[in-house]
Every structure is written in C-alpha cells, then in structure tokens.
C-alpha positions as CSV (number, residue, x, y, z in Angstrom):
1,X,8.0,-51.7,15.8
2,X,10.2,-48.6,17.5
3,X,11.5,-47.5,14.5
4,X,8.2,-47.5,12.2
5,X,6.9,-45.3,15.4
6,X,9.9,-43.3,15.4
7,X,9.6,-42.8,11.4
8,X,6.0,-42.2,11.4
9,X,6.4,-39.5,14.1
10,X,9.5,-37.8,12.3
11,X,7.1,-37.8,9.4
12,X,4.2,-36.2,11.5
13,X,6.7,-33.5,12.7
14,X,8.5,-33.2,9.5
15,X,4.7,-32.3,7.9
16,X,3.7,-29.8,10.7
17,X,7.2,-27.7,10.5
18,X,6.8,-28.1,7.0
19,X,3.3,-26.7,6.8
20,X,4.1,-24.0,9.8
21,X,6.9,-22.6,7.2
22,X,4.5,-22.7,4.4
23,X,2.0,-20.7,5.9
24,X,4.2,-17.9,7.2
25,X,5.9,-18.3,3.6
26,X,2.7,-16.9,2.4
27,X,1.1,-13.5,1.4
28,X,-1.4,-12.2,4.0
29,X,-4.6,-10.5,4.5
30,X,-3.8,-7.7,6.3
31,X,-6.1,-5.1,7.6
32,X,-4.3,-1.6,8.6
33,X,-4.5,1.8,9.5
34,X,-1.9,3.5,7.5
35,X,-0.1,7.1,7.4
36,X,1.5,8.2,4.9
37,X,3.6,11.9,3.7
38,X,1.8,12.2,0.8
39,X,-1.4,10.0,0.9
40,X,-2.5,10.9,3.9
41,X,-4.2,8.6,6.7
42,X,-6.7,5.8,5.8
43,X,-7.6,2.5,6.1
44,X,-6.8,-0.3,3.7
45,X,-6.8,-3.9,3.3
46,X,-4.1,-6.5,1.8
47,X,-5.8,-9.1,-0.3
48,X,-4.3,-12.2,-1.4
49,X,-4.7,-13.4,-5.2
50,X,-1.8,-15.8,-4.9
51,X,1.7,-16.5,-4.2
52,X,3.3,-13.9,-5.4
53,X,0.5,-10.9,-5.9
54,X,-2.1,-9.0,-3.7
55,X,-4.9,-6.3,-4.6
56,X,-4.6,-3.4,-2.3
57,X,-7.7,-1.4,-1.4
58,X,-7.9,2.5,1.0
59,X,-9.9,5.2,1.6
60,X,-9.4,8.1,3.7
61,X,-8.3,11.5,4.4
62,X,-4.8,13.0,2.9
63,X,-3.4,15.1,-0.1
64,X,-5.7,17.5,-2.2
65,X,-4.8,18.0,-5.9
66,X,-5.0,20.5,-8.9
67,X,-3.9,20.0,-12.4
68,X,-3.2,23.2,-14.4
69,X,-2.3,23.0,-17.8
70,X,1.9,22.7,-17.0
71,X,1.7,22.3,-12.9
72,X,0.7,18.7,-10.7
73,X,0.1,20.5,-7.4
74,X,0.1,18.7,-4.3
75,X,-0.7,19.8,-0.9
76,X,-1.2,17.5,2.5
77,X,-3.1,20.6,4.6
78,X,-4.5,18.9,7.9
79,X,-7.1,21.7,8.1
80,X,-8.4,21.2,4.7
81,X,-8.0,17.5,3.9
82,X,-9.6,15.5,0.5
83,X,-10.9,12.0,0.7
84,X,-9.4,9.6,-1.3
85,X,-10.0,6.0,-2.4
86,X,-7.8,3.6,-3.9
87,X,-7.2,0.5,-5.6
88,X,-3.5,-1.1,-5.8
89,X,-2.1,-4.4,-7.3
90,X,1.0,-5.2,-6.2
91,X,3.1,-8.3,-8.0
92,X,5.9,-9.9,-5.6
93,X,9.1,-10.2,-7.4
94,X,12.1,-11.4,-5.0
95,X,10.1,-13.5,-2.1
96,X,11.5,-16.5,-2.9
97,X,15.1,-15.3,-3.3
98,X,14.2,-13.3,0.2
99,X,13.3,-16.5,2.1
100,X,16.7,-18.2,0.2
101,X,18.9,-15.6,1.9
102,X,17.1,-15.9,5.5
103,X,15.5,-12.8,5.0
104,X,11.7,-12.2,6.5
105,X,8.9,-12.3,4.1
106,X,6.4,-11.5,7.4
107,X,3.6,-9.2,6.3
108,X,4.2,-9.5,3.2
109,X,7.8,-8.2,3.1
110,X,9.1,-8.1,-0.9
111,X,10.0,-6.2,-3.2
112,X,6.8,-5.9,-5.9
113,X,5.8,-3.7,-9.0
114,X,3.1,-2.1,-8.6
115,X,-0.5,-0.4,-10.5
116,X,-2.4,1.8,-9.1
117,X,-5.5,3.7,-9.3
118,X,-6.5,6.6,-6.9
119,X,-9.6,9.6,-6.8
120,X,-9.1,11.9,-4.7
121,X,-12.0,14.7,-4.1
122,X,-11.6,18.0,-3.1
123,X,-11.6,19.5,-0.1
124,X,-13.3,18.5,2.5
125,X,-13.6,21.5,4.7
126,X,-14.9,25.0,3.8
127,X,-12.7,27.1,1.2
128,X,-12.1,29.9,3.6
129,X,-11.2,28.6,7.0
130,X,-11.0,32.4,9.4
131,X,-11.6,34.5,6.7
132,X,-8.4,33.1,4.6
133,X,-8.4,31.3,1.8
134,X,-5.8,28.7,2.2
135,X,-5.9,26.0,-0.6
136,X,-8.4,25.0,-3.3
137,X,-8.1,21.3,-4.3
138,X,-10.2,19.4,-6.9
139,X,-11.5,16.4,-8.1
140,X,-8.3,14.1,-9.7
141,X,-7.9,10.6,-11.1
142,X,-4.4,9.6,-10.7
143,X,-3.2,5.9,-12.3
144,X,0.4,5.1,-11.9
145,X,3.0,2.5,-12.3
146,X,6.4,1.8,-9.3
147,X,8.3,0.0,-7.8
148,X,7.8,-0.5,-3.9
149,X,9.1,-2.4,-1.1
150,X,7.6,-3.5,1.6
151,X,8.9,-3.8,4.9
152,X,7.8,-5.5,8.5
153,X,8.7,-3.7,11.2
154,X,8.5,-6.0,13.7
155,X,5.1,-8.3,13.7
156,X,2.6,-5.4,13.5
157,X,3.9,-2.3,11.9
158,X,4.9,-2.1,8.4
159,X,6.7,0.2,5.9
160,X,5.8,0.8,1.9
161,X,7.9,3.3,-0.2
162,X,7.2,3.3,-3.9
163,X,8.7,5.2,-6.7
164,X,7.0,5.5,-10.3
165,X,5.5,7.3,-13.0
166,X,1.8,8.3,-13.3
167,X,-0.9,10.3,-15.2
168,X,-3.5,12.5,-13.6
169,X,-6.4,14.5,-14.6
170,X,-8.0,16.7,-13.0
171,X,-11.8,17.2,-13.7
172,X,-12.9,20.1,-12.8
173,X,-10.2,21.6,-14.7
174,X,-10.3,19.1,-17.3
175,X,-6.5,19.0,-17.2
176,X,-4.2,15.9,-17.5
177,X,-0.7,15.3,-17.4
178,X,2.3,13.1,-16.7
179,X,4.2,13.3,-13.0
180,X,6.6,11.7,-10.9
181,X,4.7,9.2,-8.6
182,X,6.1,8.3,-5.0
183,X,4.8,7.7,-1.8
184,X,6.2,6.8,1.8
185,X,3.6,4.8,4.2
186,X,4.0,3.3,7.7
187,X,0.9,0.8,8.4
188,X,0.1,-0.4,12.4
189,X,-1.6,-4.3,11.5
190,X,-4.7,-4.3,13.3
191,X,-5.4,-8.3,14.1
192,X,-3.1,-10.9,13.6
C-alpha cells in the first residue's frame, strides 16, 4: 500500500512540474509599453496563434516619413511626432533548440522571421513650430520582411532588434520604393 501511495504521489508531482514547465515553455500574451529608435513609443500587444508563432499589434507616436522618387527619409522629431499603427506576425524558429541548451524562452525569448505591416500619418503637430519650419512628414504604408530576436530582460522588460527588407509608399507623394528595414525596441511588460 506505501509504495502505490508513493507512486501515485510521484506521479501527481511528476504531472504538476511537468505541466509548470509546459506553461512557461509557451508563447505569451504580453501587453507592453514599448520604445523604440526608430518606431517610436506605443503600445502593443503579443498574441498567441500557437507554439511557435504570435500576431503583433501597436499604435503610437514615433518616426515621420517621406518617399521621394530616389530618397526613404526618416526622421524621429519629438516635437513633431506621426502616429503609427501596426500589425506584425512573428514565426519562432529556434525555441525548442533554446530550451535544449538551458537557455530562457520567458516572454517569448526566440529567434523568429518576421512580416510586417505599418501606416504611419503625418505629422501630428503644426508644420511650423516658432515660426520654423522643421520637418514635413506624410502619409506612408510600409510592409517588410526580417529577422528579429527577442530578448527577456529579466521577468518584465524585453528587447526586439530586427533586420530586413521592406517596400514603402508614400501617398501623398504617390511614391514607392524598396529600403533597408530595421528597428531596435525595449518593451516594460505591463501585468504578469
């Protein structure tokens, strides 16, 4: 009788660890306020759509565009800010190999390829700020395609680089052309 109690409580304990692991094993929702050298600052959200990818959504204030025929300007003015909104899907590509070598996978620490899809307006604030005229930004679509990693910096901040390739237009120029896409972000996890 001992040892069917002792076996039936290693197996109790065995499938609570077990399930523990699996849960921090996991992609996350994760709602954040993020910052970063090019985007700006925003809010955004980390959605789940399985074990290995999430859909990334933002908005907020950050880098204004223009698109001239051979010239992708961008300019991160904190007097004149644009809004911007995006959507990201990010697929996870190394998790498993990450949790193999002992390394974290908490918030959603991987390496992933990424899409994403971004409008930013123009300007939020008047064109001439003190009788200067400082920077003139304008409506722009930009879609591009990296690769990221993302890192946990301890169990609420987070940091996101991404390198890639993308294609803007801007619309009030009706302009469009290919650029170098890249972005540095640190995130602070707002609830657990």
């Amino acid at each position: 009788m001992k040892n069917h109690f002792f076996f039936v409580s290693l197996l109790i304990a065995f499938n609570l660890l077990s399930t523990h692991l699996k849960a921090q094993d996991s992609l996350q929702f994760i709602p954040k306020i993020e910052i970063g050298l090019i985007q700006g600052i925003g809010l955004g959200f980390e959605i789940p759509l399985s074990q290995k990818s999430v859909f990334e959504i933002g908005a907020g204030v950050g880098s204004g565009y223009t698109i001239f025929e051979n010239q992708f300007e961008n300019t991160w003015a904190i007097a004149q800010p644009a809004f911007y909104a995006q959507a990201k899907y990010k697929l996870y590509y190394n998790r498993q190999k990450r949790l193999d070598k002992g390394k974290s996978v908490l918030n959603n620490s991987g390496n992933y390829v990424g899409f994403r899809f971004k409008y930013a307006s123009r300007e939020l604030s008047p064109d001439n700020l003190d009788g200067l005229n400082i920077y003139q930004f304008h409506k722009v679509t930009l879609f591009d395609v990296h690769w990221g990693i993302q890192r946990s910096m301890g169990k609420r901040f987070l940091f996101n680089l991404n390198l890639g390739l993308g294609y803007g237009y801007d619309w009030d120029l009706e302009n469009g052309m290919i650029y170098p896409a890249g972005d540095v972000r640190f995130a602070y996890k707002l609830w657990k």
